[in-house]
C-alpha positions as MATLAB code, in Angstrom:
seq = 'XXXXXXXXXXXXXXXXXXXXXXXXXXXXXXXXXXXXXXXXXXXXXXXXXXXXXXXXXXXXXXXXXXXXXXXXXXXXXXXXXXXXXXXXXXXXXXXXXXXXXXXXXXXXXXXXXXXXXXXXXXXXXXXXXXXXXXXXXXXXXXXXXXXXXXXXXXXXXXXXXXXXXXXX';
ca = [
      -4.490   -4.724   -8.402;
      -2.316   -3.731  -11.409;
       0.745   -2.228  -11.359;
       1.744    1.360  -10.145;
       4.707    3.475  -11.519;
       5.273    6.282   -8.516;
       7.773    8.728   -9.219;
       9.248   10.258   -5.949;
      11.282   13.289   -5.856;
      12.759   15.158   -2.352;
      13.448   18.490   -3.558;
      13.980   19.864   -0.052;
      16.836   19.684    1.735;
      14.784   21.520    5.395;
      13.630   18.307    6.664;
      15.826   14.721    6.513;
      13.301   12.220    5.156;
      13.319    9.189    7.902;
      14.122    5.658    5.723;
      11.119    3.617    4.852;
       8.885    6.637    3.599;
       9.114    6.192    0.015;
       7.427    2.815    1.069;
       4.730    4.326    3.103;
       4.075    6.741    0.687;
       4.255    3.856   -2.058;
       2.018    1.617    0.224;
      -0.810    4.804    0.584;
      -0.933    5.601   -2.890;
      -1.429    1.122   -3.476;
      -4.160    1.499   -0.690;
      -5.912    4.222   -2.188;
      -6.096    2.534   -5.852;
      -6.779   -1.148   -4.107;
      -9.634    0.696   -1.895;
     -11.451    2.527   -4.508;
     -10.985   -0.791   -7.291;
      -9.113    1.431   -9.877;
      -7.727   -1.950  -11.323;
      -5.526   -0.556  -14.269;
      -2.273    0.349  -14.160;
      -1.181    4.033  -13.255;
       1.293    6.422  -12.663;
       1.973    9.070  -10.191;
       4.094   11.527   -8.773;
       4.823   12.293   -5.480;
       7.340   15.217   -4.713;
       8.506   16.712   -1.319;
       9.419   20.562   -1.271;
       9.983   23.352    1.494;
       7.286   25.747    2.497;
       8.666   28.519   -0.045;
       8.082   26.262   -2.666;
       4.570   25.003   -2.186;
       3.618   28.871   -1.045;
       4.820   29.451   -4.870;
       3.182   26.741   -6.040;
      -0.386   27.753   -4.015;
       0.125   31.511   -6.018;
       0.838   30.002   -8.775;
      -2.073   27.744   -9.653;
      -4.550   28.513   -6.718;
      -4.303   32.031   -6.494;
      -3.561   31.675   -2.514;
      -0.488   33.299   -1.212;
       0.123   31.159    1.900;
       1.902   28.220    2.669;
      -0.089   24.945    2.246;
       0.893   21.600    3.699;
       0.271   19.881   -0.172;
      -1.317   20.456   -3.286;
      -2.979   18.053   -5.654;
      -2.444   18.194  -10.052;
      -5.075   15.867  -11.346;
      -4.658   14.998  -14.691;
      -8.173   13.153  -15.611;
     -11.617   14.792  -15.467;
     -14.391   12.491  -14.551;
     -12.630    9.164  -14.458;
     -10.855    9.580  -17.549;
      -7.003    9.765  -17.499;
      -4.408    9.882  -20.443;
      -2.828    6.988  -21.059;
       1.124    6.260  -21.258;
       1.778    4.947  -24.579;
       4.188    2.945  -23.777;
       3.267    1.402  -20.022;
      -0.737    1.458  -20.952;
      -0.202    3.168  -17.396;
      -3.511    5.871  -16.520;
      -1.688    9.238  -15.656;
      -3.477   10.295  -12.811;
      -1.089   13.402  -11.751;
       1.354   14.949   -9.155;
       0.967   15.344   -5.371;
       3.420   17.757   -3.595;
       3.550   17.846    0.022;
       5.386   20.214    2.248;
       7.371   18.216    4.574;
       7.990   21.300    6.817;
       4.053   21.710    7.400;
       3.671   17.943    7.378;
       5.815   17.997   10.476;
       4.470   20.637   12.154;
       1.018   19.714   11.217;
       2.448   16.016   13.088;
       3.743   17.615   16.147;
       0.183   19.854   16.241;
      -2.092   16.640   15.849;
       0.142   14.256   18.050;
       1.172   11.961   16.007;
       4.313   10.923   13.921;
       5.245   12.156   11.134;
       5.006    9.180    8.841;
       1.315    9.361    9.663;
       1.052   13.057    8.599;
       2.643   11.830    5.374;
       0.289    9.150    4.827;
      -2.379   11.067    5.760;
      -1.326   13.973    2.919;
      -0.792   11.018    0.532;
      -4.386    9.095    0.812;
      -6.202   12.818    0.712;
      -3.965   14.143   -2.686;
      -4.581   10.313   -4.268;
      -8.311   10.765   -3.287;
      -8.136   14.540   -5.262;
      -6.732   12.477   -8.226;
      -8.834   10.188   -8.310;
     -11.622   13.090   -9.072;
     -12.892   13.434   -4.899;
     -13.795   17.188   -3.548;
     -14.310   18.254    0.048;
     -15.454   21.890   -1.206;
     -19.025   21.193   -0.381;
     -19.552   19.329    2.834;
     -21.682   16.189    1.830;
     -18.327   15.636   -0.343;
     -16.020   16.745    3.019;
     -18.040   13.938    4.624;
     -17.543   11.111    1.562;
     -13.902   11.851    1.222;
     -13.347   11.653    5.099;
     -14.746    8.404    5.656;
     -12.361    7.121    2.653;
      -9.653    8.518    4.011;
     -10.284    7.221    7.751;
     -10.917    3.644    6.100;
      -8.110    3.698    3.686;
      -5.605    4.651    6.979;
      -6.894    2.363    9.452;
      -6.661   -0.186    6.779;
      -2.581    0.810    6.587;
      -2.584    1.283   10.830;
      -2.446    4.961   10.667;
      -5.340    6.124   12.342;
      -5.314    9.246   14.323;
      -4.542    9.318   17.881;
      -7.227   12.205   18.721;
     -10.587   11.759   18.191;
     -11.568   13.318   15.199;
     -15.135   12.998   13.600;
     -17.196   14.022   10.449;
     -18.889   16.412   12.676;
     -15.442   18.312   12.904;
     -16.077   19.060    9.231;
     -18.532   21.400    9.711;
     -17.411   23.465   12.231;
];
């Protein structure tokens, strides 16, 4: 696989970040691009905020006043990305993720927080790389990529969760 730039920024100060998630989040983002064969280089951005923020954020560009636990910027359209002139790197966008809902949505689901975090990252790097889960044949695609890309990094969930759940 070629080379990833990832830009991470904590811009939250609610919620201590526990050491080794920059690599998780690093090691998600490598699994995503490795899983779906990307095979250039890219670049991406990853930054953590508080719930106020990303609430902001969700008015902002969504037109949804609530809290969300993270939001995907895409910056290609149909599998075409600018290009850093100077890397050759594809720019494929930003991913922000609420760490506050992450760990809630953790305690919730049962499971750690690092494997919220993963979760959030393989879902927004599956959003930049042009996947939808608005209809729910594409729910169904980007859920089995997702459950393949995180058992692949050990982070499967502890419940049982299937496609079926999708629907409901």
């Amino acid at each position: 696989m070629k080379a990833l730039t990832l830009y991470i920024k904590n811009e939250q100060k609610t919620v201590k970040l526990p050491t080794g998630l920059r690599m998780l989040v690093r090691r998600c983002c490598n699994a995503v691009l490795s899983y779906e064969k990307f095979g250039q280089p890219a670049e991406v951005s990853v930054i953590f905020v508080d719930n106020t923020t990303i609430r902001g954020l969700n008015a902002t560009y969504r037109g949804k006043d609530i809290e969300t636990d993270v939001l995907s910027f895409p910056l290609g359209n149909d599998g075409v990305y600018d290009t850093n002139p100077e890397t050759g790197a594809k720019l494929l966008g930003d991913i922000v993720i609420s760490v506050e809902r992450a760990l809630a949505q953790a305690e919730e689901f049962d499971h750690p927080f690092t494997r919220e975090i993963g979760f959030l990252t393989v879902h927004s790097m599956l959003h930049l790389l042009g996947y939808d889960h608005m209809e729910n044949k594409e729910a169904i695609v980007m859920h089995d990529k997702e459950r393949d890309i995180l058992a692949s990094l050990e982070l499967s969930r502890n419940k049982a969760f299937d496609a079926e759940d999708l629907m409901k």
